[in-house]
TORVORO-44490 format. One record per residue (C-alpha): x, y, z; residue number from 1; residue in three letters; chain. Coordinates in Angstrom, 2 decimals, padded with zeros to 5 digits. Example, Ala and Ser with C-alpha at 12.3 -4.5 7.8 and 13.67 -1.06 7.14 Angstrom:
<semis>
SEMI         u         v         w   pos   code   unit
SEMI    012.30   -004.50    007.80     1    ala      A
SEMI    013.67   -001.06    007.14     2    ser      A
</semis>
This chain:
<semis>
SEMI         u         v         w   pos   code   unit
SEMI    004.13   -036.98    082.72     1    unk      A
SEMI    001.10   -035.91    080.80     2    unk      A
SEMI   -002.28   -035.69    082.06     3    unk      A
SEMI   -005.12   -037.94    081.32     4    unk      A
SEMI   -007.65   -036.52    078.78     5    unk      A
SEMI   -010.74   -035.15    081.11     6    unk      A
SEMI   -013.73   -036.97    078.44     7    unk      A
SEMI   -017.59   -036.44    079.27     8    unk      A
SEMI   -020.25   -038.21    077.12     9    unk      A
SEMI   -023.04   -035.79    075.69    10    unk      A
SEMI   -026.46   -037.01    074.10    11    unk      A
SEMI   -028.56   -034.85    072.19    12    unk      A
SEMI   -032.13   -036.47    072.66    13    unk      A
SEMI   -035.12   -035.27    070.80    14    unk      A
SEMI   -038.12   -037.34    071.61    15    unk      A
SEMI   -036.23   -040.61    072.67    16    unk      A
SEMI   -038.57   -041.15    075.85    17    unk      A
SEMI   -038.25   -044.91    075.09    18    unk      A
SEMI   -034.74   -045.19    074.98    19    unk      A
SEMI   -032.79   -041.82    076.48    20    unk      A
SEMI   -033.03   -043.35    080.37    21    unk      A
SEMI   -031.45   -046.76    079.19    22    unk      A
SEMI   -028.84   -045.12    077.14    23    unk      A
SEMI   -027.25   -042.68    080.11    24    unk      A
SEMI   -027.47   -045.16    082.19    25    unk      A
SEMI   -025.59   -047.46    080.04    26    unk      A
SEMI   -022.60   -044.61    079.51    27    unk      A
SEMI   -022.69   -043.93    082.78    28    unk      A
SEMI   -020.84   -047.32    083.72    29    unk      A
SEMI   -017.86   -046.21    081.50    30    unk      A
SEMI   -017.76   -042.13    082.49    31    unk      A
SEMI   -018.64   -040.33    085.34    32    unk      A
SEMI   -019.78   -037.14    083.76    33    unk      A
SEMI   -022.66   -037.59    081.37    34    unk      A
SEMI   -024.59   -035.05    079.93    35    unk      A
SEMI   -028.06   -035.08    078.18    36    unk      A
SEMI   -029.55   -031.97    076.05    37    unk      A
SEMI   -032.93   -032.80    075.88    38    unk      A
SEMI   -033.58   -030.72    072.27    39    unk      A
SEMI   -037.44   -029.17    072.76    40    unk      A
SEMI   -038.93   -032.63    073.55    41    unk      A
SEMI   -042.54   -033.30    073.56    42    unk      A
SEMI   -042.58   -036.50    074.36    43    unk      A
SEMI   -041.63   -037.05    077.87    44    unk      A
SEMI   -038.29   -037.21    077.64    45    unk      A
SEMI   -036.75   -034.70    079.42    46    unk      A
SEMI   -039.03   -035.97    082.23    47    unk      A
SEMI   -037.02   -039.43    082.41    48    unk      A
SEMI   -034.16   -037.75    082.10    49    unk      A
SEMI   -034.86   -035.99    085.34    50    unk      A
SEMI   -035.75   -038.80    087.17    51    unk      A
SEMI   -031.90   -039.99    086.80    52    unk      A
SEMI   -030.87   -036.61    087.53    53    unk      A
SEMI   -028.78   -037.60    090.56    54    unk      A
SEMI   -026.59   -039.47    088.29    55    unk      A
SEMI   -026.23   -037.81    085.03    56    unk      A
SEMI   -026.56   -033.58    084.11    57    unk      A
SEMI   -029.72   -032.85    081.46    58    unk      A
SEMI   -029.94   -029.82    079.96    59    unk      A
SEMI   -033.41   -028.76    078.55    60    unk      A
SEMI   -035.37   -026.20    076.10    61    unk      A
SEMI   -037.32   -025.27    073.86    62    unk      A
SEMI   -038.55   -025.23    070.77    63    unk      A
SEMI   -036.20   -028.00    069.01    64    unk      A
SEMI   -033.74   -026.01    067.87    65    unk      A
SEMI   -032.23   -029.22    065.65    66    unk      A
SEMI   -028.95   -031.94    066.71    67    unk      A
SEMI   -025.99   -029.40    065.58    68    unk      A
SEMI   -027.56   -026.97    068.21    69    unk      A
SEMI   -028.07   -029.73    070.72    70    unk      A
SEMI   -024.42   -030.74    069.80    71    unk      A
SEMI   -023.16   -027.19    070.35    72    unk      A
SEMI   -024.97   -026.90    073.28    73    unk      A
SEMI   -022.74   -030.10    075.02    74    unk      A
SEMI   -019.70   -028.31    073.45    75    unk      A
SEMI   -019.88   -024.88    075.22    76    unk      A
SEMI   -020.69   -027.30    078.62    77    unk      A
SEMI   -017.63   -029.33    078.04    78    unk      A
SEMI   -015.88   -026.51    077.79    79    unk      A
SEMI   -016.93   -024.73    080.37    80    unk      A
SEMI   -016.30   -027.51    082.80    81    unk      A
SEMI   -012.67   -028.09    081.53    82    unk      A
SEMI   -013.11   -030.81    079.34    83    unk      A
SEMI   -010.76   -031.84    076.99    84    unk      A
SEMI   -013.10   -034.19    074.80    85    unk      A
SEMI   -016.52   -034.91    074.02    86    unk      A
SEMI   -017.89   -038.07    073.12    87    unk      A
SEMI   -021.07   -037.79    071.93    88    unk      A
SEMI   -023.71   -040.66    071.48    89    unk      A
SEMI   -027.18   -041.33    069.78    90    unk      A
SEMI   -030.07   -041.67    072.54    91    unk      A
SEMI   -032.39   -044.21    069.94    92    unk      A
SEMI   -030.47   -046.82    071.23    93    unk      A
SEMI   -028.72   -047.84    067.90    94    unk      A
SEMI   -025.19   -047.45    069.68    95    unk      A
SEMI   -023.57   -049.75    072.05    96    unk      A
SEMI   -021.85   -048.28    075.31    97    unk      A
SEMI   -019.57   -051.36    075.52    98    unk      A
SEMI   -017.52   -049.61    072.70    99    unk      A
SEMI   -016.63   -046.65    074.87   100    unk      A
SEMI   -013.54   -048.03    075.72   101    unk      A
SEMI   -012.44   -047.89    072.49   102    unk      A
SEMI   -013.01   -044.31    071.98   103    unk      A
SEMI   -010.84   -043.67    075.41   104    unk      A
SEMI   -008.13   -045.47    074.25   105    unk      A
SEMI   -007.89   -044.09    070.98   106    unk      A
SEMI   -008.07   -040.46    072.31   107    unk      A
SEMI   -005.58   -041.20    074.89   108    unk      A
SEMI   -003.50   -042.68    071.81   109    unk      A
SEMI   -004.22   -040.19    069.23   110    unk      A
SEMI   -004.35   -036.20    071.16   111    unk      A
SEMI   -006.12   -033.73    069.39   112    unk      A
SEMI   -007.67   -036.45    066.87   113    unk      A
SEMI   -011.25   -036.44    065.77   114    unk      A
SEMI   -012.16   -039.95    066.55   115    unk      A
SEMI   -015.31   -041.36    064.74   116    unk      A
SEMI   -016.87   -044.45    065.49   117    unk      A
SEMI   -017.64   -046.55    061.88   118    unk      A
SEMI   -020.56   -048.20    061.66   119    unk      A
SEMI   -020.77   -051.59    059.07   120    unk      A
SEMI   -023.24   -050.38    057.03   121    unk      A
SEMI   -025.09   -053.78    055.96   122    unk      A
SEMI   -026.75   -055.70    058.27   123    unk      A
SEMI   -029.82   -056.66    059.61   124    unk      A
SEMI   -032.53   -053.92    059.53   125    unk      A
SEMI   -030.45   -051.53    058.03   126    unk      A
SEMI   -032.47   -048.54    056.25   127    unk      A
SEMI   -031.71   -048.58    052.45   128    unk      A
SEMI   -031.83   -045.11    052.57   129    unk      A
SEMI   -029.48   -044.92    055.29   130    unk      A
SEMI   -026.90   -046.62    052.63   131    unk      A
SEMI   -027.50   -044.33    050.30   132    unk      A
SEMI   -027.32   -041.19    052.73   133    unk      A
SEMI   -023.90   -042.41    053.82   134    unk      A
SEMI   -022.26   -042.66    050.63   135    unk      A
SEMI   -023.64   -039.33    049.20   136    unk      A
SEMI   -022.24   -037.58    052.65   137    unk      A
SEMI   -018.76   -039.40    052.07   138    unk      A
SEMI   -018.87   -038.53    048.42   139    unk      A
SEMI   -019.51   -034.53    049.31   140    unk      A
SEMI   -016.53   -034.48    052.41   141    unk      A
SEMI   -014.25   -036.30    050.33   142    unk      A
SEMI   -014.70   -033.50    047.59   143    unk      A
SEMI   -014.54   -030.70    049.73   144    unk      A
SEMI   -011.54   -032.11    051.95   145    unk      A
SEMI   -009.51   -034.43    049.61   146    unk      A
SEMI   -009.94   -037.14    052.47   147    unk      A
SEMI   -011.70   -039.89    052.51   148    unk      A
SEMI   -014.24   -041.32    055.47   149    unk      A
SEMI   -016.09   -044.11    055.73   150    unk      A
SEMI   -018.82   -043.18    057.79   151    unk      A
SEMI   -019.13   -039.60    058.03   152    unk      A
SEMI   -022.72   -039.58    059.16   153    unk      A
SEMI   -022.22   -041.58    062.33   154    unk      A
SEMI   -022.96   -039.75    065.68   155    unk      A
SEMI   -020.87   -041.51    067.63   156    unk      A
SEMI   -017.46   -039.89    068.04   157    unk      A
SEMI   -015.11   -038.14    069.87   158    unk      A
SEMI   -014.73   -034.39    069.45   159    unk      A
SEMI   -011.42   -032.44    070.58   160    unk      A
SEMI   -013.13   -029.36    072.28   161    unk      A
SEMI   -009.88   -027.39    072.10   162    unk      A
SEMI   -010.51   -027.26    067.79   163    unk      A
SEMI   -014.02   -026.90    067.47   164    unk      A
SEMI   -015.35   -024.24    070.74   165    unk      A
SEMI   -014.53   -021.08    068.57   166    unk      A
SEMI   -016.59   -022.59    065.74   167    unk      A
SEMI   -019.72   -021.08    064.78   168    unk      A
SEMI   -021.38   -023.42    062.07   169    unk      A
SEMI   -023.45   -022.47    059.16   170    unk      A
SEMI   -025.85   -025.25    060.13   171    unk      A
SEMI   -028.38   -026.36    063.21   172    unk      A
SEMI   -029.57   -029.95    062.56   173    unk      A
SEMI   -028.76   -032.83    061.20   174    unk      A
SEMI   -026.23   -031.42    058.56   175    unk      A
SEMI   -023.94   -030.04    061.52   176    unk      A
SEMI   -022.20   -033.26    062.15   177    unk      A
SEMI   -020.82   -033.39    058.88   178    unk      A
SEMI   -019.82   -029.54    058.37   179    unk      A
SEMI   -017.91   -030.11    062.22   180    unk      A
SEMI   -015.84   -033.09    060.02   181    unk      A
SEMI   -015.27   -030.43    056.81   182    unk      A
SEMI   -014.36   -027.56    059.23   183    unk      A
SEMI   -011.91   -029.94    060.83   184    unk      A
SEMI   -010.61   -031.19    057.98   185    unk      A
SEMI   -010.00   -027.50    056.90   186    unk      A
SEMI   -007.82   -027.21    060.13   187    unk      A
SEMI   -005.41   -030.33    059.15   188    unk      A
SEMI   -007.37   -032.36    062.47   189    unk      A
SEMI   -006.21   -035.92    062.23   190    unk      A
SEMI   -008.91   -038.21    061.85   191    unk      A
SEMI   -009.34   -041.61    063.58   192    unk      A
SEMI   -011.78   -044.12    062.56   193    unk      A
SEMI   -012.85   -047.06    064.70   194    unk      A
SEMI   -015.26   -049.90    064.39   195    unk      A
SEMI   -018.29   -049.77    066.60   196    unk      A
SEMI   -021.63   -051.99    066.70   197    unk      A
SEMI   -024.68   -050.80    065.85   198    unk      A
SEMI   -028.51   -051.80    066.14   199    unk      A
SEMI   -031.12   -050.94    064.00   200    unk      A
SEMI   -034.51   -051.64    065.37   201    unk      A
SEMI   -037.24   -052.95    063.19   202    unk      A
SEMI   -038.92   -051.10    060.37   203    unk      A
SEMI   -042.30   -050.88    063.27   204    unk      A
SEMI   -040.01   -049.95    066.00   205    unk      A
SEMI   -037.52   -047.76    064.28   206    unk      A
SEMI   -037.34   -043.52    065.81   207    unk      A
SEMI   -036.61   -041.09    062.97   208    unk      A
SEMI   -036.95   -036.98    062.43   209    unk      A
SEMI   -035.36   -036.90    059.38   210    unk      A
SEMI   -037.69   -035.08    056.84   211    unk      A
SEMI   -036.38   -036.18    053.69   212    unk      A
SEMI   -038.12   -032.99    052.18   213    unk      A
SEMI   -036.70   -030.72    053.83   214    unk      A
SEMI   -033.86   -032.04    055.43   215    unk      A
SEMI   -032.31   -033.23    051.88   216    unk      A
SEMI   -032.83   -029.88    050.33   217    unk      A
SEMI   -030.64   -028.19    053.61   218    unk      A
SEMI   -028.09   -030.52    053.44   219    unk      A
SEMI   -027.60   -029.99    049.71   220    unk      A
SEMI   -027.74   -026.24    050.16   221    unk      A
SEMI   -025.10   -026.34    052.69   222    unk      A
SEMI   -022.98   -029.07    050.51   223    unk      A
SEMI   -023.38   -026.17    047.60   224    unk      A
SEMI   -021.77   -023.79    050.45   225    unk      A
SEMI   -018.76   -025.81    052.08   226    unk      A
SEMI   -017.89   -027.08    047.95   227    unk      A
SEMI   -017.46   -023.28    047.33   228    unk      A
SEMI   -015.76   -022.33    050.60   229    unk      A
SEMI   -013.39   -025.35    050.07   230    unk      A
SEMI   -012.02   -023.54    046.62   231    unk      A
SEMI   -011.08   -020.35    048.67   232    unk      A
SEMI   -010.26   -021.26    052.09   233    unk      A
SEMI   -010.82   -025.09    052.76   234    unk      A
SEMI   -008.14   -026.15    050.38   235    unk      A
SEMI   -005.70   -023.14    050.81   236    unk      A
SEMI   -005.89   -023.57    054.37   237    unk      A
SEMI   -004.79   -026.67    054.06   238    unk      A
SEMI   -001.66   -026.26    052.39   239    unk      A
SEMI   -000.64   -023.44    054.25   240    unk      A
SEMI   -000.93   -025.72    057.65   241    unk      A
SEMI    000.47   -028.78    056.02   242    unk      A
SEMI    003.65   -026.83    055.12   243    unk      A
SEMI    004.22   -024.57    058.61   244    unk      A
SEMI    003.15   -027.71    060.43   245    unk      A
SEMI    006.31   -029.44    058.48   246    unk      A
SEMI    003.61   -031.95    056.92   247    unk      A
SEMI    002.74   -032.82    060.39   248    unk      A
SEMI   -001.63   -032.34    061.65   249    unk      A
SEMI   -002.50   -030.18    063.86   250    unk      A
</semis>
């Protein structure tokens, strides 16, 4: 008989103090083992993290060192503590913990998937620019992995630690979350998309970091990288699993 998957729940937080206690607290009543990696925040956070400390592990430092960092952080913990997925979760709140069912089932269905939860993209409150930001992402994976994602920008998902420990991204922030997709498309990782909920607070009450400076410009650079790399290993690499695998994902 197989094992069951061992799954912990990781959420990077950068200056959530509003939100981060509510959230672990909320995964906690679906998985035992949650983990926060409080990302160089200033706020307080970290601080009501602590006070929950008896129920759920937080990991702190600083500077802000950006999500993919915080993300890769939870990865070499999972991994460390024999885990065979990560599910990893926003701490603003705009996630529901009621769908982490769904990502246990599905793993438990689907070993060695990437499981993504997909968001529907208009509703109530939803940032235009959020729209737009989601389309442009799934426009630059599907070139540089010949698949085809609906939401490749949401940060709730399911990672399968035993493909993506060894990795060591190009990337630090937001822009990780998407190159962890193209770098597991690269391997021939099955992908797994689910419907989730999702809550977008008012345009007064809404938490973002994203610079749209500086934050497009990076994620354009590294687009201009991974659309290169796909030419003369993405693509290749592809092939050459898809036919030793006998057409079968990894």
């Amino acid at each position: 008989m197989l094992r069951e998957p061992k799954i912990c729940i990781v959420i990077p937080c950068y200056n959530n103090v509003g939100t981060i206690a509510e959230v672990a607290l909320a995964v906690k009543q679906y998985l035992d083992d949650v983990v926060v990696v409080c990302d160089g925040c200033t706020d307080g956070s970290d601080a009501e993290v602590l006070k929950i400390q008896d129920k759920v592990t937080c990991i702190s430092y600083t500077p802000n060192k950006g999500k993919g960092h915080a993300i890769k952080t939870g990865v070499l913990y999972a991994i460390r503590h024999n885990f065979d997925y990560m599910i990893t979760i926003d701490a603003d709140g705009q996630h529901f913990a009621s769908d982490i069912p769904l990502f246990i089932k599905s793993i438990k269905d689907n070993n060695g998937a990437m499981i993504i939860g997909t968001r529907f993209l208009k509703q109530e409150n939803m940032p235009e620019g959020n729209t737009f930001a989601n389309k442009f992402s799934n426009f630059w994976f599907a070139l540089q992995t010949g698949i085809y994602l609906p939401d490749t920008q949401s940060g709730f998902r399911a990672y399968p630690l035993n493909m993506i420990g060894s990795m060591h991204l190009f990337t630090s922030r937001y822009e990780a979350e998407l190159e962890y997709l193209v770098r597991l498309a690269w391997k021939n990782v099955k992908f797994v998309n689910i419907p989730i909920q999702v809550y977008y607070a008012p345009a007064g009450e809404r938490v973002t970091h994203f610079r749209k400076g500086a934050d497009f410009i990076r994620i354009s650079m590294m687009n201009t990288v991974l659309c290169l790399l796909s030419i003369v290993y993405g693509y290749p690499s592809r092939l050459i699993r898809y036919i030793f695998n006998g057409g079968r994902h990894e």
